[in-house]
C-alpha positions in Angstrom: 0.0 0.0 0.0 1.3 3.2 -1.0 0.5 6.8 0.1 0.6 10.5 -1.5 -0.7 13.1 -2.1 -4.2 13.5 -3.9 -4.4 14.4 -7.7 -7.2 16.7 -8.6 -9.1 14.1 -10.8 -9.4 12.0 -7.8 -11.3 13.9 -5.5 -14.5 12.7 -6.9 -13.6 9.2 -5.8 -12.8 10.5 -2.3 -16.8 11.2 -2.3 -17.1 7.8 -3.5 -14.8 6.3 -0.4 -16.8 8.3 2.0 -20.1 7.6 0.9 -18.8 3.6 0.9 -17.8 3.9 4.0 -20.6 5.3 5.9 -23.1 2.9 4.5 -21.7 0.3 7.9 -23.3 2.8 10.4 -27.0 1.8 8.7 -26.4 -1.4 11.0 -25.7 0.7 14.1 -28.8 2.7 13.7 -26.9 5.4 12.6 -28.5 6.1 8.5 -28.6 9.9 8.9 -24.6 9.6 9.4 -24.3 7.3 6.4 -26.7 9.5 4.4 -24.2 12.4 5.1 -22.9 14.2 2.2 -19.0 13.9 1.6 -17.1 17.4 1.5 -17.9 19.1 -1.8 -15.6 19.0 -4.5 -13.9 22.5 -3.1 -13.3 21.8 -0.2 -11.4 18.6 -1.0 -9.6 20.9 -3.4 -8.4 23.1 -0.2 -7.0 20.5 1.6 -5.4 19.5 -1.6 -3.6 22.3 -2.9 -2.5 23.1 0.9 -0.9 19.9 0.9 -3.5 18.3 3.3 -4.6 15.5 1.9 -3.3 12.1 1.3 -4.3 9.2 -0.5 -3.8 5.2 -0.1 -3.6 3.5 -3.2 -3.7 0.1 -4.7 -1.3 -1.9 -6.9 -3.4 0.3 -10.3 -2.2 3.2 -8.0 -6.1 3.6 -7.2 -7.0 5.2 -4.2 -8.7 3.2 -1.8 -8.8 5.5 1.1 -8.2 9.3 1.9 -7.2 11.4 5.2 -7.4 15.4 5.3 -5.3 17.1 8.2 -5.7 20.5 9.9 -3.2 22.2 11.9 -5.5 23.2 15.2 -3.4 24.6 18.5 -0.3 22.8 17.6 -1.4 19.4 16.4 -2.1 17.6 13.6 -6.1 17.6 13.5 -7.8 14.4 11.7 -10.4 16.3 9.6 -11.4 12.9 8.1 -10.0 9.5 7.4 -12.2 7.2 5.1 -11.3 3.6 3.8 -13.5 1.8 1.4 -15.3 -1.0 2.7 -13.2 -3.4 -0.2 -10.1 -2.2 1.7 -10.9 -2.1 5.4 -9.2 -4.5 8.1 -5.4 -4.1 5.8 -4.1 -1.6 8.2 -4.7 0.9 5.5 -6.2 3.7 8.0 -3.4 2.6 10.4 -1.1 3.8 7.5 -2.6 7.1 6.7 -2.6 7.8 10.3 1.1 7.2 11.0 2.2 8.9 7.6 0.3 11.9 9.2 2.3 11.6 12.8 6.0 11.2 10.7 5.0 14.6 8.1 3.4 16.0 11.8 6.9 15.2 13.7 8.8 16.6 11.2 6.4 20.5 11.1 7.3 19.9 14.9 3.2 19.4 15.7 3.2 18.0 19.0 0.3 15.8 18.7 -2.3 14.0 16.7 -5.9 15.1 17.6 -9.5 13.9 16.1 -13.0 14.0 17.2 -14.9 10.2 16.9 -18.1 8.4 17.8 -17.4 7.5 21.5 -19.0 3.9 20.9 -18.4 2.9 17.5 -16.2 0.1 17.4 -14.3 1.2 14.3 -14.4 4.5 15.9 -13.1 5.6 19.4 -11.9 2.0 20.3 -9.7 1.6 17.0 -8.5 4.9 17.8 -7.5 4.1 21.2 -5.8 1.1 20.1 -3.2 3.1 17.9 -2.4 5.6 20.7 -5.0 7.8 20.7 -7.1 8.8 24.7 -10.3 10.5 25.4 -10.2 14.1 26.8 -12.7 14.7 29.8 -13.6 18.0 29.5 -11.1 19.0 32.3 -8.3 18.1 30.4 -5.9 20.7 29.8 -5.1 19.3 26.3 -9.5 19.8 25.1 -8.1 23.3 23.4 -10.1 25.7 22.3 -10.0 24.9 19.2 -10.9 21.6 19.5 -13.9 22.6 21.5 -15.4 24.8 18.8 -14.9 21.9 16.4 -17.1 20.0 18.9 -19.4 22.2 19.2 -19.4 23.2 15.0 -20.4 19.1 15.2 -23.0 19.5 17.4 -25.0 22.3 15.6 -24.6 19.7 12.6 -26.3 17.0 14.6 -23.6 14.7 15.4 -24.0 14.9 19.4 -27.2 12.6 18.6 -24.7 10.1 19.4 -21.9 10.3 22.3 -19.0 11.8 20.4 -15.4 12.3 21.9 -12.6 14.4 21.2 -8.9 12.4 21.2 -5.3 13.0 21.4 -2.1 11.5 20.5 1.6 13.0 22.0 4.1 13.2 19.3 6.5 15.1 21.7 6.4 15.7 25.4 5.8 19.4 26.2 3.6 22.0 27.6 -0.2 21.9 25.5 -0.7 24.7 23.2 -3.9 26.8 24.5 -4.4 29.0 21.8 -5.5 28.7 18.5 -3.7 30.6 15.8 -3.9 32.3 12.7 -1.9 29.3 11.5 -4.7 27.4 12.7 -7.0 28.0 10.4 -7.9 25.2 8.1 -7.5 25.6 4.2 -11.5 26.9 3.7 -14.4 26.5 6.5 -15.9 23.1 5.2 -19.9 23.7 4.4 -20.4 20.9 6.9 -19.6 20.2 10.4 -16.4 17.9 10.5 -16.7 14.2 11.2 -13.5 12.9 11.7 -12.9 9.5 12.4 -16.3 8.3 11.5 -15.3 6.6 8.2 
């Protein structure tokens, strides 16, 4: 499996991996999440021409999965990771996810950070078993940033479901509190993030 960056003439099939991949959480009860519409076509291009967005591909250099990074108080925010169903349980999101932390070490990011479904299994359980914890709301590492993204998700409707917020240490170190103008994600997406769910 082999990962880099997204061409422009793919990003229609990163639609197609997110739409694929939602359709499991019909069997959790969950249809208005797999019924979500994938980022539109603009979006995906601002993640792509800032460099944030990676592909897995197969052997006909076909992506079969996708992850799109923010920069959000000093980490390395999971916007969205998505494999298709025909690829899942290959370590493939393990992949993106660790390609993410090594480009993440290297901007000097201190940490990974994502917001997930608390009780998904392929969700905040996965998550926790490549490194990831919950943040209670006390946490000193639940920035601000990462709380309006929590709250952007719940005006969307995703608190219908117990959501958490995660965090991964790339480096020891004081947590960042602010956010910063280098914060700020490529374009505001038209839809409240949903990182993690695919």
């Amino acid at each position: 499996m082999r990962i880099r960056a997204a061409a422009p003439a793919e990003l229609p099939l990163l639609q197609d991996i997110e739409r694929a991949a939602g359709e499991p959480f019909r069997a959790l009860g969950m249809a208005a999440i797999a019924d979500d519409d994938p980022l539109p076509l603009d979006i995906l291009e601002g993640y792509r021409r800032a460099g944030r967005a990676w592909v897995a591909v197969d052997a006909a250099d076909r992506p079969v999965a996708y992850l799109l990074t923010d920069t959000v108080d000093g980490a390395a925010h999971i916007e969205q990771v998505s494999v298709h169903p025909d690829a899942a349980r290959r370590g493939v999101g393990r992949a993106l996810i660790e390609h993410l932390a090594a480009a993440a070490g290297e901007q000097g990011l201190v940490a990974l950070t994502l917001t997930t479904f608390a009780e998904v299994p392929w969700n905040a359980p996965y998550y926790t078993r490549l490194g990831f914890r919950p943040l209670a709301d006390s946490d000193p590492a639940l920035t601000e940033g990462l709380r309006a993204i929590s709250r952007a998700e719940a005006a969307h409707g995703l608190s219908l479901w117990p959501r958490v917020c995660m965090r991964r240490e790339l480096v020891e170190g004081p947590t960042p509190l602010r956010r910063t103008a280098a914060s700020t994600p490529p374009s505001a997406p038209s839809r409240s993030p949903s990182s993690g769910t695919r």
